[in-house]
C-alpha positions as CSV (number, residue, x, y, z in Angstrom):
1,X,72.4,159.8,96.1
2,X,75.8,157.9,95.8
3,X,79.3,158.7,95.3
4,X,82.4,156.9,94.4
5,X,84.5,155.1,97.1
6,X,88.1,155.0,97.5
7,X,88.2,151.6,96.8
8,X,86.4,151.7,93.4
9,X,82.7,150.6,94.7
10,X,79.8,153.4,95.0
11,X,78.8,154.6,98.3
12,X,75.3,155.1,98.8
13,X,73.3,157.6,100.9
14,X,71.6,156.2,103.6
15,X,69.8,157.7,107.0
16,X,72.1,156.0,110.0
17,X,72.2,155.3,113.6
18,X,75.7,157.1,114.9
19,X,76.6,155.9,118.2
20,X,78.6,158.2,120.2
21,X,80.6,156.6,123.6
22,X,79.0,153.3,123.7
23,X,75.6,155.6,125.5
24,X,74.2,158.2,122.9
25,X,72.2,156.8,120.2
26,X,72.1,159.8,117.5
27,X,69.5,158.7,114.6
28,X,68.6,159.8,111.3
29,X,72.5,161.0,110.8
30,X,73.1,161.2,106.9
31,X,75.9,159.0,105.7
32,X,77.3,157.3,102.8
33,X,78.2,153.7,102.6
34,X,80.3,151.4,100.8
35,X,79.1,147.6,100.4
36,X,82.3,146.9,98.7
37,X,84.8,147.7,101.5
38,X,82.1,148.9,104.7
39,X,83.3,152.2,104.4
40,X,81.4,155.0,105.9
41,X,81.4,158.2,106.3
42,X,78.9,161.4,107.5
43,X,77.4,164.0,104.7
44,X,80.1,166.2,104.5
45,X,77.4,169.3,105.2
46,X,76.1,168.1,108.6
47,X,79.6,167.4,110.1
48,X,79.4,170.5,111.5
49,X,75.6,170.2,113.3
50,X,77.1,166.4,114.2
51,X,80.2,167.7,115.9
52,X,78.3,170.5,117.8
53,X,75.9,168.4,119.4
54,X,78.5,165.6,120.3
55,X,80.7,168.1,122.3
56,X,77.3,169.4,123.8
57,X,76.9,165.7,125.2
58,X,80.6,165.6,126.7
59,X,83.0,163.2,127.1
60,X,81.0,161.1,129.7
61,X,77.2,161.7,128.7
62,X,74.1,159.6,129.6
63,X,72.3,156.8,127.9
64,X,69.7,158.7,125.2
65,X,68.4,158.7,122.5
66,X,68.5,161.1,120.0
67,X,67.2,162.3,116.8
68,X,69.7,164.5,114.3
69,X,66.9,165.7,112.1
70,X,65.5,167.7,115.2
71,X,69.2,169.7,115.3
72,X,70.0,169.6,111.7
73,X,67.9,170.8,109.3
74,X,69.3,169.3,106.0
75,X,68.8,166.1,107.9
76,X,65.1,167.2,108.5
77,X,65.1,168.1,105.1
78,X,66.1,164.0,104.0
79,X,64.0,162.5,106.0
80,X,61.2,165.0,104.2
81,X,62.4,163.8,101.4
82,X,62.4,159.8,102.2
83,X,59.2,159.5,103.8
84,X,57.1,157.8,102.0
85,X,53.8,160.3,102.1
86,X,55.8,163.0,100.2
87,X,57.1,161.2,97.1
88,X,54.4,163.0,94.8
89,X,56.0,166.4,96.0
90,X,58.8,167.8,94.3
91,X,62.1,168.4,96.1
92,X,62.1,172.1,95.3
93,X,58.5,172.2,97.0
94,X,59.5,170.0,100.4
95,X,62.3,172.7,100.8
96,X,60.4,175.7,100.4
97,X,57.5,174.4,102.6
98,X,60.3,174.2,105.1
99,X,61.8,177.5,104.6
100,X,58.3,178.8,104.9
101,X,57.6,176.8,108.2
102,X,60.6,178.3,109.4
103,X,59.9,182.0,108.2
104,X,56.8,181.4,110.1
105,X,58.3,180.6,113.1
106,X,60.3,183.2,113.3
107,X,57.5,186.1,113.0
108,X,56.0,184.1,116.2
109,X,59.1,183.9,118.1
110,X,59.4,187.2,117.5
111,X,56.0,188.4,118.2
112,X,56.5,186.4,121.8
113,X,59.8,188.2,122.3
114,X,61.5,184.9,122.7
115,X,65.3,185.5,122.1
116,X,66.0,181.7,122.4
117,X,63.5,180.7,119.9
118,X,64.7,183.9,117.6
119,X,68.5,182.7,117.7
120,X,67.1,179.0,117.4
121,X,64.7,179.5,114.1
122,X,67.4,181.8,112.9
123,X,70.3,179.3,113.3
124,X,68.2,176.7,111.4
125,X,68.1,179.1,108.5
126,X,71.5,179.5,108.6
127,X,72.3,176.0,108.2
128,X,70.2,176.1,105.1
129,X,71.6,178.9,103.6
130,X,75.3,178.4,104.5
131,X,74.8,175.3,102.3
132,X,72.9,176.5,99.9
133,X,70.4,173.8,99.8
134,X,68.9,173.1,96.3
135,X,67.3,170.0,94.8
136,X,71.2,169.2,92.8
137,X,72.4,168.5,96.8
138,X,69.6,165.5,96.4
139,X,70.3,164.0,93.4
């Protein structure tokens, strides 16, 4: 994936390491970059999961580690999508295998009676469907 950059180059999609107040180390965040000018900037549809977890940490949080694609699931979905084991399946199928995962989770969480893990699995859906996630958001 690319787009272009203010300046004229082509920023490129990559999977980044966001660090947040010198202590959190937030991996796997989308981003594009520019070569030409070092411009960079985060996937306009995980802002939202990036700034909710950020003002979960607080203004003074501990050193950690963390990993964005276990918060956000389009960023689960990319890394699907990147890793190296899947590249014979199709986008459309990596995306509905999650969906499906997800569906599944839910009929447990609800069998258990486990509100957390309800409002959880249903939040993750959300953040697909709010966005409308499709195989054009990867090309």
């Amino acid at each position: 994936m690319q787009k272009a950059c203010k300046c004229g180059g082509k920023m490129m999609f990559r999977l980044r390491t966001v660090i947040y107040q010198s202590n959190v180390e937030i991996e796997n965040v989308p981003i594009f970059s520019c070569n030409s000018c070092q411009k960079s900037e985060v996937f306009a549809e995980v802002k939202p999961e990036l700034t909710s977890l950020i003002g979960k940490l607080g203004s003074k949080p501990d050193k950690r580690q963390l990993l964005f694609d276990e918060y956000s699931e389009i960023a689960h979905l990319m890394m699907r999508a990147s890793d190296k084991k899947l590249l014979a399946s199709s986008l459309e199928s990596i995306i509905q295998e999650r969906i499906n995962e997800l569906l599944d989770l839910l009929l447990i969480a609800k069998s258990l009676d486990d509100e957390a893990w309800i409002a959880d699995v249903r939040g993750r859906l959300s953040q697909l469907a709010k966005n409308h996630i499709s195989v054009n958001d990867f090309s």
